[in-house]
C-alpha positions as a Markdown table, in Angstrom:
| # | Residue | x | y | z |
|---|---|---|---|---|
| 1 | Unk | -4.4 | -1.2 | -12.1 |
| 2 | Unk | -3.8 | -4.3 | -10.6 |
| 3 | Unk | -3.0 | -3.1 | -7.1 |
| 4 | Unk | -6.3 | -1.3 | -7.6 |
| 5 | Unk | -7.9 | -4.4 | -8.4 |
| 6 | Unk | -5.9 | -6.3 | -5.5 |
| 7 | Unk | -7.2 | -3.1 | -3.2 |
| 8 | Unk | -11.0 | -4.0 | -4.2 |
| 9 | Unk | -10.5 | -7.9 | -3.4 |
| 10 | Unk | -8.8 | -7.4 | -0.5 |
| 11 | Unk | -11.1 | -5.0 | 1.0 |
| 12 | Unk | -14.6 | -7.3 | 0.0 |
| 13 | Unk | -12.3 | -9.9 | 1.6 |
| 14 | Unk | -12.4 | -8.2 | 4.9 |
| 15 | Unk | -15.8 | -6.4 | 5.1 |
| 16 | Unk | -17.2 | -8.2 | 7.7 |
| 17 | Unk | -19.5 | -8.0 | 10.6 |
| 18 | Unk | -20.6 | -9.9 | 13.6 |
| 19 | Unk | -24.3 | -9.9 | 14.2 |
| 20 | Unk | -25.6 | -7.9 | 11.0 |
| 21 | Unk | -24.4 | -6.4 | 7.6 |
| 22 | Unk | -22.5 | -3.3 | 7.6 |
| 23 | Unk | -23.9 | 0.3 | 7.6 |
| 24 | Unk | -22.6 | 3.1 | 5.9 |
| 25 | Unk | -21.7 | 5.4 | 8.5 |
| 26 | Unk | -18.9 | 7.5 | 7.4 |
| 27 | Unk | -15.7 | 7.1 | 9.2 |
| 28 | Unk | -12.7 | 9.3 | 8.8 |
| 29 | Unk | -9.1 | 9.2 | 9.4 |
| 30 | Unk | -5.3 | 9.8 | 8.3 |
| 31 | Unk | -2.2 | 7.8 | 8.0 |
| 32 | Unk | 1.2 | 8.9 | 9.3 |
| 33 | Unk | 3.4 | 7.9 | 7.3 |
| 34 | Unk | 1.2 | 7.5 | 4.1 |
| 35 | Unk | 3.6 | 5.1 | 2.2 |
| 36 | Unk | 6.5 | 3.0 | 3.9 |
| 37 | Unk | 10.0 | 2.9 | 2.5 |
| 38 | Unk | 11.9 | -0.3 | 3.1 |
| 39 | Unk | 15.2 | 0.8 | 2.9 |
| 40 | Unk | 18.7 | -0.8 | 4.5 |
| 41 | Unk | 18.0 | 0.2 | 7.5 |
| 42 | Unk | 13.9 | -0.7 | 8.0 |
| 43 | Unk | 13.9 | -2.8 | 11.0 |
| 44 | Unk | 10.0 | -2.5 | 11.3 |
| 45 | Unk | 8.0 | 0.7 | 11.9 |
| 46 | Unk | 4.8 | 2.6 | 13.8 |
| 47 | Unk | 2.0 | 3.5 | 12.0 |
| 48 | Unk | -0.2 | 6.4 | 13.2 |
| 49 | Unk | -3.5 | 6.4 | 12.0 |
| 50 | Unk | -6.0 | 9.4 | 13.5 |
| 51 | Unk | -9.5 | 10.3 | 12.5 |
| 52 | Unk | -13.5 | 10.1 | 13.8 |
| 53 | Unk | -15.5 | 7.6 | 14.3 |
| 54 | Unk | -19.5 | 8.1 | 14.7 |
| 55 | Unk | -20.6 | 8.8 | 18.8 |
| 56 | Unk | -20.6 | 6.2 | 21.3 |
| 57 | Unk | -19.1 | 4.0 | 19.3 |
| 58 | Unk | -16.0 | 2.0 | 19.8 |
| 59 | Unk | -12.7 | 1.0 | 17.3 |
| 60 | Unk | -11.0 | -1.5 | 15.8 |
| 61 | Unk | -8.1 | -0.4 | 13.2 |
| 62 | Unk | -6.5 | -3.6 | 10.9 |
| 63 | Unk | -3.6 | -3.4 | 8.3 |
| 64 | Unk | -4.0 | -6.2 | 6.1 |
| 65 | Unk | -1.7 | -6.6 | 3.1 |
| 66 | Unk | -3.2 | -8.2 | -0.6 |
| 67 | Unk | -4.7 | -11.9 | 0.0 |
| 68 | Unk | -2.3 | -14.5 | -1.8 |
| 69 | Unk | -1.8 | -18.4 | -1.5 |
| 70 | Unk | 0.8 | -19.8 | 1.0 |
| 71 | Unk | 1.7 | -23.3 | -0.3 |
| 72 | Unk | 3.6 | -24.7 | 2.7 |
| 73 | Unk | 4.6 | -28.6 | 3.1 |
| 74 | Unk | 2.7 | -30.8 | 5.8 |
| 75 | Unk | 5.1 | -32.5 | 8.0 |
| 76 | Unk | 3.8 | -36.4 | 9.5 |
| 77 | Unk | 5.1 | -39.7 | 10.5 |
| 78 | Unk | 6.2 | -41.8 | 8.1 |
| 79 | Unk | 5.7 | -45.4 | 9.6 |
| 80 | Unk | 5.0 | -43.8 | 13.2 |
| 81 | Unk | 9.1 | -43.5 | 13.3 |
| 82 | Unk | 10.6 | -40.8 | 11.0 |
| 83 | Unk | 8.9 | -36.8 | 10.5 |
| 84 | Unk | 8.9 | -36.2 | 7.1 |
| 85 | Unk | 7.6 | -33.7 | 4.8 |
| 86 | Unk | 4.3 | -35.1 | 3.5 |
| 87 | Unk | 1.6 | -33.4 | 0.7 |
| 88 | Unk | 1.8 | -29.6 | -0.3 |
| 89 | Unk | -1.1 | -28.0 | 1.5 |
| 90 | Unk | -2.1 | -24.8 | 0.0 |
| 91 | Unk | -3.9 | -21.8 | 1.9 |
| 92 | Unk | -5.9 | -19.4 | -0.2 |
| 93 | Unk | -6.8 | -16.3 | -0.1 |
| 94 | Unk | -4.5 | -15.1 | 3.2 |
| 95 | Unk | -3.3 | -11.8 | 3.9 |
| 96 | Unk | 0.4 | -11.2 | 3.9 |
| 97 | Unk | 0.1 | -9.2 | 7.0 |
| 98 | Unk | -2.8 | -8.7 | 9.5 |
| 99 | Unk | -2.6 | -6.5 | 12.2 |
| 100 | Unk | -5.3 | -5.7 | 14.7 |
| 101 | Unk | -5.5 | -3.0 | 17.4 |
| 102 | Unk | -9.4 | -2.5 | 19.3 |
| 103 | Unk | -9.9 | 0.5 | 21.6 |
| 104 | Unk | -10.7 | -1.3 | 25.0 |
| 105 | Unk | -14.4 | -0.8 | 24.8 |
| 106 | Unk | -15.1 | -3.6 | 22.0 |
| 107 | Unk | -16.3 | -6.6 | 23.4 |
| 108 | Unk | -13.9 | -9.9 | 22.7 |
| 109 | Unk | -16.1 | -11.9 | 20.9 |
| 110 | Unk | -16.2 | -9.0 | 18.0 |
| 111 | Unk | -12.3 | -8.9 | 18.0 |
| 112 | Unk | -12.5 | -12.4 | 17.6 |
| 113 | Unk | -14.7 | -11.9 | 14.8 |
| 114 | Unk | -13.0 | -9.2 | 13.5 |
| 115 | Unk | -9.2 | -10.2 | 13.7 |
| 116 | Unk | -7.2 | -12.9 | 13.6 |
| 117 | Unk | -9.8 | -16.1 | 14.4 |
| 118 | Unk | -12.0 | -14.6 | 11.8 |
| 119 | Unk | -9.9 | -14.9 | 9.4 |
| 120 | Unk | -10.5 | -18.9 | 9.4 |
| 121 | Unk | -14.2 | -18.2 | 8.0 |
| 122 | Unk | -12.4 | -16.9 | 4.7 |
| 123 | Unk | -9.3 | -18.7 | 4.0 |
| 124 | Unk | -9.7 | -21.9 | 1.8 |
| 125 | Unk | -7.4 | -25.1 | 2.3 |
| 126 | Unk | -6.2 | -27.4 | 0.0 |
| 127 | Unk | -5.2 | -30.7 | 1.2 |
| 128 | Unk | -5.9 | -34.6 | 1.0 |
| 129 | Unk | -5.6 | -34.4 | 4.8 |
| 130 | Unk | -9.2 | -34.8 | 6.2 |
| 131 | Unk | -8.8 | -32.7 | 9.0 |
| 132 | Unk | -8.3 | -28.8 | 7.4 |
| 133 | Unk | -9.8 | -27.3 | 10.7 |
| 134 | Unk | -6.9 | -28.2 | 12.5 |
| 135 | Unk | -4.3 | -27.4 | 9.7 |
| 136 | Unk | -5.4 | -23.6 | 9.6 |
| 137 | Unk | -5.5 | -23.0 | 12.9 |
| 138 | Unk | -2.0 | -24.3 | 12.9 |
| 139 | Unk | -1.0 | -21.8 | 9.9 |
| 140 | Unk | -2.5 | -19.2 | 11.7 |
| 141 | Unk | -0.6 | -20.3 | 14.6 |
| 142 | Unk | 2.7 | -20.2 | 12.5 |
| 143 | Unk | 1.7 | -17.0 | 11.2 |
| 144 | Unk | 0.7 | -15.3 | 14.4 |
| 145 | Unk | 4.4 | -16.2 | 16.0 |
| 146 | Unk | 6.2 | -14.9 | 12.8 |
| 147 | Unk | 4.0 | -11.8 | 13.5 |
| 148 | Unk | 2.3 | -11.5 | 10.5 |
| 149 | Unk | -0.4 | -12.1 | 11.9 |
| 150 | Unk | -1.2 | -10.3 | 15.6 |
| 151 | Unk | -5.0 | -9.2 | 17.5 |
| 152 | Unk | -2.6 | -6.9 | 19.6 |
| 153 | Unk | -0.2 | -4.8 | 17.4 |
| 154 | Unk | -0.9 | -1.9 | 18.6 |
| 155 | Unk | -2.7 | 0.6 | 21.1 |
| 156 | Unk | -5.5 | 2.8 | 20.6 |
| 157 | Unk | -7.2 | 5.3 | 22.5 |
| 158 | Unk | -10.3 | 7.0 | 22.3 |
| 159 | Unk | -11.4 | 11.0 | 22.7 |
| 160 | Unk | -14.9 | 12.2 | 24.2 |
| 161 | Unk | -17.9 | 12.3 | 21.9 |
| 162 | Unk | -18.0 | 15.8 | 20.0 |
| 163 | Unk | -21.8 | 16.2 | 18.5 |
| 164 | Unk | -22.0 | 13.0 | 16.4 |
| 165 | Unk | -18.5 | 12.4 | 16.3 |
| 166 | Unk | -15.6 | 11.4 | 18.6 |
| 167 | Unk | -11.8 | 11.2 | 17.8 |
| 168 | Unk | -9.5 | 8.5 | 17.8 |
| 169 | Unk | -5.6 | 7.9 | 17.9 |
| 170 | Unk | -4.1 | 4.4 | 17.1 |
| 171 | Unk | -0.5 | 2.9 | 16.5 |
| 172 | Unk | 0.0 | 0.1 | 14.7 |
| 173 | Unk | 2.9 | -2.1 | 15.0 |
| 174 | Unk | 4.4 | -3.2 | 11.6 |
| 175 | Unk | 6.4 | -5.9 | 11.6 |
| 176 | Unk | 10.3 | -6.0 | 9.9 |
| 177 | Unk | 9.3 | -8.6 | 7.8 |
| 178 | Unk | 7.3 | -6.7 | 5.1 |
| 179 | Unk | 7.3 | -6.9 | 1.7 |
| 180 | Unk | 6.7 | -4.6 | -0.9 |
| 181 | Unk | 3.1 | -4.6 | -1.8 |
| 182 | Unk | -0.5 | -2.8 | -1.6 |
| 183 | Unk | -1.9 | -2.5 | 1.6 |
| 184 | Unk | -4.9 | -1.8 | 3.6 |
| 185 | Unk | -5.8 | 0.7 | 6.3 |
| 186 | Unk | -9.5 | -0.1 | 7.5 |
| 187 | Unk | -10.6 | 1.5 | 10.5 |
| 188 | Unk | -14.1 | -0.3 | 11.6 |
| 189 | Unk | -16.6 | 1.4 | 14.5 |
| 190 | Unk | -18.3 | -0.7 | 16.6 |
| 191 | Unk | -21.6 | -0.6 | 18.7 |
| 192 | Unk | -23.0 | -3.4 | 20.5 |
| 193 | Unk | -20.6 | -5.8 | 19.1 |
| 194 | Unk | -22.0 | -4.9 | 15.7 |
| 195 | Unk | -20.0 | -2.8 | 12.7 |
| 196 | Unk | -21.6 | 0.9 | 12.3 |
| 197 | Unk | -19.1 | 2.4 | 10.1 |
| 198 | Unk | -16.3 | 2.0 | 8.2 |
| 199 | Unk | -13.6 | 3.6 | 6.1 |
| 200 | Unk | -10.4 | 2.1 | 4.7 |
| 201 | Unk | -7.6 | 3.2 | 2.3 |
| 202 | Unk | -4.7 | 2.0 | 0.5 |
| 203 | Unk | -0.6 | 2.4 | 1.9 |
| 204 | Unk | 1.9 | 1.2 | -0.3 |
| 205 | Unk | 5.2 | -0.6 | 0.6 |
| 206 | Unk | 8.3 | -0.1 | -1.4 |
| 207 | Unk | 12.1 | -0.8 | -1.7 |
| 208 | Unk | 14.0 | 2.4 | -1.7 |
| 209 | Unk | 17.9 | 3.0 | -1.5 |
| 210 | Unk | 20.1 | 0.5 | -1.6 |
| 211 | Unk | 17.2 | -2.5 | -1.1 |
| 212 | Unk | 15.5 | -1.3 | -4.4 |
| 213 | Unk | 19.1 | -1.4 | -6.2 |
| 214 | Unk | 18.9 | -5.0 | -5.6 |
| 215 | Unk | 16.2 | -6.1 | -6.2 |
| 216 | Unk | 16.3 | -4.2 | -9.8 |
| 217 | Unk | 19.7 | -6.4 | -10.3 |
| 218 | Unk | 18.0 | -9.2 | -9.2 |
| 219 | Unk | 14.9 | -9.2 | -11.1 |
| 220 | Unk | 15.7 | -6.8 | -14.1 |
| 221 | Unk | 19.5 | -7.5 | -14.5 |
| 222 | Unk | 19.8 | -11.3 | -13.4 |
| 223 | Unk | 22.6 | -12.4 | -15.5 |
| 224 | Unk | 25.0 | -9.2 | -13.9 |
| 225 | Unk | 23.6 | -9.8 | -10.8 |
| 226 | Unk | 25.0 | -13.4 | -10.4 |
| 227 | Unk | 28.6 | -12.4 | -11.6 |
| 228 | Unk | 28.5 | -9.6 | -9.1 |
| 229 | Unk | 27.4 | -11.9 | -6.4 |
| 230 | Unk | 29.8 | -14.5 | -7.3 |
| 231 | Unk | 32.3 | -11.8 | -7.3 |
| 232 | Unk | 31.8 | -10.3 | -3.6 |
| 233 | Unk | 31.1 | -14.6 | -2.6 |
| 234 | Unk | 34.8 | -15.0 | -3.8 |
| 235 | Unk | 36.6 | -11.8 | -2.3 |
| 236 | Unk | 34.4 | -12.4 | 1.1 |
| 237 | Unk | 35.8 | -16.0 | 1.4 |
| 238 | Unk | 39.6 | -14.6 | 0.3 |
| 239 | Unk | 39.5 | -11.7 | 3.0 |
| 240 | Unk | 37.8 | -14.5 | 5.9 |
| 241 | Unk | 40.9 | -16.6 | 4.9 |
| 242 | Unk | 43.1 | -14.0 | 4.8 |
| 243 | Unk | 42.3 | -13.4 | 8.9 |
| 244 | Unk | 42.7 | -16.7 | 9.8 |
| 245 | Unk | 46.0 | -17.0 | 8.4 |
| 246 | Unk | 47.2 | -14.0 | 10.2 |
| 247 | Unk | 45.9 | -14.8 | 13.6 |
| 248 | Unk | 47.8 | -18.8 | 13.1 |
| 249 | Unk | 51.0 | -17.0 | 12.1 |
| 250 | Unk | 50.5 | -14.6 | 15.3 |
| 251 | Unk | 49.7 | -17.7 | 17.8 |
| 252 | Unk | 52.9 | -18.6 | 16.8 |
């Protein structure tokens, strides 16, 4: 229920379009895979996503994971000498992840719009500093060269119109660094620089094998967990020590 709920927000959070409100044109599509499994070996995946878009009409595909707050510490001059860490500044209602990929048709103003820059019309800033502008576009910055955030994560190509329809093929980047959570698959087709369909859906992201075993002693068992960290801490340090003293009594 709540991911449901997160799913609603997220996508009235991202429903939006340059030039004039959004029309109801169907759009279809698949994803491939249909949920993504972090296991121990997840360094980051592609994510396929096929479907139609009305005639004529160009492409732009976003993942964008629940909107949450990022409370991040703004860094200043103490006495014009010293950086220090100054006020909390907190960043509401920010995606996780957002990843943008536009068929080479759509005109760069409406990616703008559409992906990453756009994304400063909807996130709120808290902060005594005067001057938010200039903080988000840094956080977007820092976000962007973590790759959370990226206007090119992908490719996307486009077929020939069909009747009212043409077909469309995309790959989406995703990033290592994702965490478990809802997601969202919009795919958004675009006319004129203006929005004239739109369709999205819901990917989930989840610990499996030996990553979800953790995290269920970390968060479900925490007392056992410590000791069994402790434990491995202790016989990691012994067996590191142990090789040390055997390549001093070899040197000798």
């Amino acid at each position: 229920m709540r991911h449901t709920l997160s799913l609603v927000l997220l996508l009235a959070l991202l429903a939006v379009t340059p030039g004039r409100a959004l029309a109801q044109s169907p759009v279809s599509f698949n994803t491939s895979p249909q949920a993504i499994s972090i296991n121990a070996l997840y360094n980051g995946l592609d994510l396929t996503v096929t479907g139609e878009i009305p005639a004529a009409s160009q492409v732009v595909v976003r993942l964008a994971g629940e909107p949450t707050t990022f409370t991040m510490k703004e860094k200043g001059k103490v006495l014009g000498l010293l950086w220090m860490n100054l006020d909390k500044v907190s960043f509401g209602g920010a995606p996780k992840v957002f990843l943008v990929a536009a068929s080479d048709g759509v005109p760069g103003e409406t990616v703008a719009k559409l992906g990453v820059p756009g994304l400063a019309e909807r996130i709120t800033v808290t902060t005594k500093d005067a001057d938010k502008a200039a903080l988000l576009a840094e956080f977007l910055k820092y976000q962007k060269s973590e790759k959370l955030y990226r206007e090119n994560a992908g490719t996307v190509s486009l077929g020939p119109d069909s009747g009212d329809v043409r077909t469309f093929s995309a790959v989406l980047h995703v990033p290592s660094r994702l965490s478990p959570g809802a997601y969202s698959v919009e795919v958004l087709a675009v006319k004129d620089g203006a929005v004239v369909g739109q369709g999205a859906t819901a990917i989930a992201a989840s610990f499996t094998g030996a990553p979800a075993f953790l995290a269920d002693m970390a968060f479900g068992h925490g007392t056992l967990y410590g000791i069994l960290a402790s434990i491995i801490a202790i016989l990691g340090g012994l067996i590191v020590s142990r090789i040390f003293q055997g390549s001093k009594s070899g040197a000798h």
